[in-house]
N, C-alpha and C positions, 0 to 999 in steps of 0.2 A: 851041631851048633854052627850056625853060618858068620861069618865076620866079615865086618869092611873089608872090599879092596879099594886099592888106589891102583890109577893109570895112569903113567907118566907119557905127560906132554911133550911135545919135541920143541927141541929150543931156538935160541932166535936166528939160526944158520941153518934151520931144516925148514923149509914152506910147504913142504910136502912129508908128510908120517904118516907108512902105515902099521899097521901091527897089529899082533892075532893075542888077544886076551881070553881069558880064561872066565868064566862068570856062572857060580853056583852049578860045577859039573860039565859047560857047553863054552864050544870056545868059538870066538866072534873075532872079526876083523873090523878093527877101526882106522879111516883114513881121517886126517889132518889136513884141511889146505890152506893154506896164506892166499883169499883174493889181494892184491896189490889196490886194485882200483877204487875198492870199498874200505880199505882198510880193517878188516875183519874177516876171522877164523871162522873157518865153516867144516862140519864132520859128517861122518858116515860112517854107518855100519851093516855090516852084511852078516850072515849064515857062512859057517865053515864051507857049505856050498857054493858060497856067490851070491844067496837068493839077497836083496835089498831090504833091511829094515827102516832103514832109514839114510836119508841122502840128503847132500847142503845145506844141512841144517844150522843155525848161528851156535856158534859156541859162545854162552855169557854163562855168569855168576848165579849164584844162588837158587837157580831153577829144575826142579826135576827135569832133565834133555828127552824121560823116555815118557812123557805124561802126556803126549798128543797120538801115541800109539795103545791100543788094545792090550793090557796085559791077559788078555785070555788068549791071546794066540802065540800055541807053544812055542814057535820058534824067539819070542820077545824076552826078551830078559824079564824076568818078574818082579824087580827089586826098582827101587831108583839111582838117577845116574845123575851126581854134581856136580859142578863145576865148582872148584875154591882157588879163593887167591884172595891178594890184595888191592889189586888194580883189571880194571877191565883187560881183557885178551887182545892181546897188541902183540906185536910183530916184535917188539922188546920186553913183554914182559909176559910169555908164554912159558917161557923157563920158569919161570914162578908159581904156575898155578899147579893144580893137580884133578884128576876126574876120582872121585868116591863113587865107588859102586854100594848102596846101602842093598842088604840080602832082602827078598820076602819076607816077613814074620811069619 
């Protein structure tokens, strides 16, 4: 049986997070970055290798993050990934949110 995880976001004194999560067996590396200019969070994620699955992408609310990628290629996570919170991803209120990794069925 698979179950939610959550991925804790870095807070409003980190502009930069990275960190190696775990997801249905395979573990991935997620970067965080605070653009200053744009005023918005941007993410990535890699392969325990390095290999890129995804880069500067906008971090918002309520959207599958991994739905403009192929889940038929093994290296993708096969579940979807959320973003929750109350208020848009800001530079004060990134402490707030959380990422849901929802499993396959």
């Amino acid at each position: 049986m698979a179950f939610l995880s959550t991925i804790v976001l870095p807070g409003a004194t980190e502009p930069l997070v990275t960190q190696t999560v775990s997801l249905e067996g395979r573990a991935y590396v997620f970067r965080f970055d605070w653009n200053s200019r744009t005023d918005r969070w941007t993410f990535g994620i890699k392969t325990e290798d390095g290999d890129d699955i995804l880069s500067g992408a906008l971090l918002v609310l309520n959207l599958d993050l991994l739905r403009t990628i192929p889940s038929t290629l093994d290296y993708v996570p096969p579940g979807q990934l959320v973003a929750g919170g109350i208020d848009d991803p800001n530079l004060e209120t990134m402490n707030t949110l959380a990422l849901f990794y929802i499993p396959a069925a």
